[in-house]
N, C-alpha and C positions, 0 to 999 in steps of 0.2 A: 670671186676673189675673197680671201681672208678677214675679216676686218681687225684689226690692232687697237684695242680700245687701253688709253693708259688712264691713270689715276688723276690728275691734275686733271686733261683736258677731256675726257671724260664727262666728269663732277661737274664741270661747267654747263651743261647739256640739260643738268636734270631738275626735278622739281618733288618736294615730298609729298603735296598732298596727289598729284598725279602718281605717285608709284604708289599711294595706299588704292587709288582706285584702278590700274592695274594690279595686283595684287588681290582685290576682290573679286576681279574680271576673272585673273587666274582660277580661283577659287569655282568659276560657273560648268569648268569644263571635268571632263573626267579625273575622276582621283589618279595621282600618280601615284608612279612604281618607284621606288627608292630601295639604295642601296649603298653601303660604308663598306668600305676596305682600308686595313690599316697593313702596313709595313713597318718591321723596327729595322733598325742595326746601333746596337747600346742604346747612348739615351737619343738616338735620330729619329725621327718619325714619319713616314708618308702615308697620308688620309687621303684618299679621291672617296667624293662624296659624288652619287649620281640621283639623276633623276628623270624621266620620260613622262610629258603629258601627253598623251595624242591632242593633235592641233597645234600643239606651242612646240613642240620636240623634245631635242635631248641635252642633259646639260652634265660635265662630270667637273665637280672643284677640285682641284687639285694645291694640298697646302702640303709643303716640307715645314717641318718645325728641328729645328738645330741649334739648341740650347747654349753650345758652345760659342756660338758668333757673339754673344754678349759681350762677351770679352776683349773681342777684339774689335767694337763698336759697329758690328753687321746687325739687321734685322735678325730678329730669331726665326720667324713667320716669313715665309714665302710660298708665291705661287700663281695658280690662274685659273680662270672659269674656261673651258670648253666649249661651246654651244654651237648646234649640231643641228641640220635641219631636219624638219620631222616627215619629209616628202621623200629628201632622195640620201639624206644621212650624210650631207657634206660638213666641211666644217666651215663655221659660218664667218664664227668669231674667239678671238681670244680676250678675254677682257680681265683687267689688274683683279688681283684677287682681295686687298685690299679696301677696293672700289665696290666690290659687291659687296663684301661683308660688311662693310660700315652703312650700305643704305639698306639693305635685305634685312639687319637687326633692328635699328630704329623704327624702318619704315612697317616690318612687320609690328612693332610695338604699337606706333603710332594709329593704323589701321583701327583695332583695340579702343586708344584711346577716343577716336574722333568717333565712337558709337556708343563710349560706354558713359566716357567722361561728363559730368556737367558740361555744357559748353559757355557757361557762365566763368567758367574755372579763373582764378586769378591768381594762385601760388600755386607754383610745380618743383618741386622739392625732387634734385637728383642725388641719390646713395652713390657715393664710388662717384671718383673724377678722371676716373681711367681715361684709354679712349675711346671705349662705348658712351661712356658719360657726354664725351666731346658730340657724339653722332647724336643724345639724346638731344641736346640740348639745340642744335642747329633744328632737328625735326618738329621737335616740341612746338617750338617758336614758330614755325610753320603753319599751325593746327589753333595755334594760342596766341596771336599778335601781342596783347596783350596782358599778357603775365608775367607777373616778377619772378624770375629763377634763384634759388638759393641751393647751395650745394653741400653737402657733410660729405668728408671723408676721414679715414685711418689717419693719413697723413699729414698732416698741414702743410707739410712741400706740394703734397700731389693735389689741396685745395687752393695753394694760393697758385700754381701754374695753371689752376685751370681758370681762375680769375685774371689772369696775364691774358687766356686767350678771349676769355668774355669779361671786360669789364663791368658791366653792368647787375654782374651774379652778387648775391649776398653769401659770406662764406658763415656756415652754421658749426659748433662746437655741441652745440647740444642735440643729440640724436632726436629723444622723447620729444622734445618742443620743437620740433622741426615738424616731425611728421604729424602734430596735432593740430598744428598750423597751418598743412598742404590741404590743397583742393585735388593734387594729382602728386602721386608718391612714386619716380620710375627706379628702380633700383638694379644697379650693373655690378657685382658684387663677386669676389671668389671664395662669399663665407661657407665654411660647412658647416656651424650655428646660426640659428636665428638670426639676425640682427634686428626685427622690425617686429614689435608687441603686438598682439590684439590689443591688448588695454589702449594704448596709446593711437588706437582709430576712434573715427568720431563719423556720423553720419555725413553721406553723399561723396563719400570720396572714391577717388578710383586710386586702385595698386596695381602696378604695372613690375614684374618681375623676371629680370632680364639673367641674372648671373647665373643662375646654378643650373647647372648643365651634367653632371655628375651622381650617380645614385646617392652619392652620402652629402650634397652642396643642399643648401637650405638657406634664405632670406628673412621670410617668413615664421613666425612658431603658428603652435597650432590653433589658438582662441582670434589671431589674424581669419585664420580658414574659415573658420566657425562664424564667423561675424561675417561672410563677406557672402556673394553669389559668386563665382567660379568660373571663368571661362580660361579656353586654352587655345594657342593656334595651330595644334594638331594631336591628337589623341595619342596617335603613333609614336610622337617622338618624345611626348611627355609623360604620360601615366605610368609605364613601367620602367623609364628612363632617368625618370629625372625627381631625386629627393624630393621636393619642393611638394610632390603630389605622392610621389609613390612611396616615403616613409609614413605620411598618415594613413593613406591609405591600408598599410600595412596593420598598425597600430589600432585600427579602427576610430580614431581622431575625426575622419572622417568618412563617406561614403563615395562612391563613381555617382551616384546619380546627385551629388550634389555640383557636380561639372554640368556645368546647362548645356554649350555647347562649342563645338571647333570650327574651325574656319567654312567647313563645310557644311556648316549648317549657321552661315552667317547674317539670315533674316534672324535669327533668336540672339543676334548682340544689341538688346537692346537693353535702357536703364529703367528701368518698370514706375522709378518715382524714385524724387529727388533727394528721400534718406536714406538711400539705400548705399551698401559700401559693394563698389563692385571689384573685382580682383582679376587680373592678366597674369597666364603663363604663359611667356614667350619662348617654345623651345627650338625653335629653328627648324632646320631640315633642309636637303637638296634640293626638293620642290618649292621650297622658298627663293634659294639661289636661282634656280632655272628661272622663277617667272620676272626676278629682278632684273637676271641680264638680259631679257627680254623685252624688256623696260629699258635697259640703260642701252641697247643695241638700236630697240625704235627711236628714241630721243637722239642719238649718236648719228642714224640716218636721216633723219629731219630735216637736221642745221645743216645738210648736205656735204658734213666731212668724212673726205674717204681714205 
């Protein structure tokens, strides 16, 4: 039988620092196959995102994006994860699309952080109060009991809503003095300029880099790069994909071997000593999505709801 996994009761199931360690687990088995397809009709959009581990299966995301619904107060973003078994190729599960993409983003962030970061960390400064920001901040807190959250955004509507939902955040105005002042800098962003100096880093911190997802998106400039060690959580999806890496690259700003390494080679996330600034590209991928619902399907059957 199918399983039906929604958003709400779902979410109730789950736990961050267990999907950073599935999620590592994913990482011990054969590289997946991945694969985008995109559909237009004007400005409508259909993306199925897939992915195949052997041993773990198949997973394909399916999101519509319909710009138009805004208007009329529908979601823009819709859709669901697939997951398929890797035995006899039935379908397992459907699970909110939603629900994966907000612990799949974080949770792959967080992975990252919990090897790269001090674990001393005491300020975690999130860029953008989007609702990545929301996912950052639940995860963080996870990984970091103890740390005070403070938030910058564009907006001051879009930082004091996100204070409605965490009281406890400090809301920042000042970019520079923010981030000189973080122990962990996670930034959700849709700039396609810099927003985040080199100059304005300081020894032992970690940058965790969520938003730019597009060749020309960038968070980052480049004396950031330069100052920092480099890791990514997948080669494929970020060095020729995604500005953040692939305009220095270009530019010669920076080098490939200045990238230590990906997920796949996740014994070398480590922090060599405590001045050092270490840096996360978080670029996604299907094989992220697959090993999460795979994660949110075992926790799903656990609690023994069918």
């Amino acid at each position: 039988m199918t399983v039906m996994i929604p958003f709400a009761e779902g979410q109730q199931q789950l736990d961050w620092l267990a999907l950073t360690d599935a999620l590592a687990d994913g990482h011990k088995l054969k590289k997946a196959d991945v694969a985008d397809v995109f559909l237009y009709e004007g400005d409508k959009t259909l993306l199925n995102r897939s992915a195949w581990i052997p041993g773990m299966g198949l997973a394909v995301k399916c999101a519509t994006v319909f710009p138009g619904n805004r208007a009329v107060g529908k979601p823009m973003v819709g859709g669901a994860v697939n997951l398929f078994s890797d035995e006899d190729g039935s379908l397992e599960a459907i699970v909110d699309f939603h629900l994966v993409t907000k612990w799949k983003t974080a949770g792959d962030s967080l992975l990252a952080a919990r090897r790269l970061a001090r674990p001393d960390s005491k300020n975690i400064l999130i860029v953008g109060a989007g609702t990545v920001g929301h996912g950052l901040r639940e995860a963080y807190a996870a990984a970091f009991p103890d740390a005070q959250f403070t938030v910058w955004n564009r907006s001051p509507k879009g930082a004091d809503r996100f204070k409605e939902a965490f009281p406890d955040v400090y809301i920042e105005e000042d970019l520079a003095e923010a981030v000189n002042r973080a122990d962990i800098v996670t930034s959700a962003t849709m700039s396609t300029e810099p927003l985040i100096k080199g100059e304005w880093l300081r020894p032992g911190q970690h940058i965790d880099l969520i938003g730019a997802y597009r060749p020309d998106m960038r968070e980052v400039d480049d004396a950031a790069l330069q100052r920092s060690r480099i890791f990514v959580d997948s080669f494929d999806t970020t060095v020729d994909h995604i500005g953040e890496i692939k305009i220095p690259l270009k530019t010669g700003a920076i080098t490939q071997d200045r990238i230590v390494a990906d997920y796949y080679g996740l014994d070398q996330f480590v922090r060599t000593d405590d001045a050092e600034i270490t840096l996360f590209k978080n670029g996604g991928g299907a094989h992220l999505d697959l090993m999460t619902s795979r994660y949110i399907l075992a926790a799903w059957l656990a609690r023994g709801v069918t």
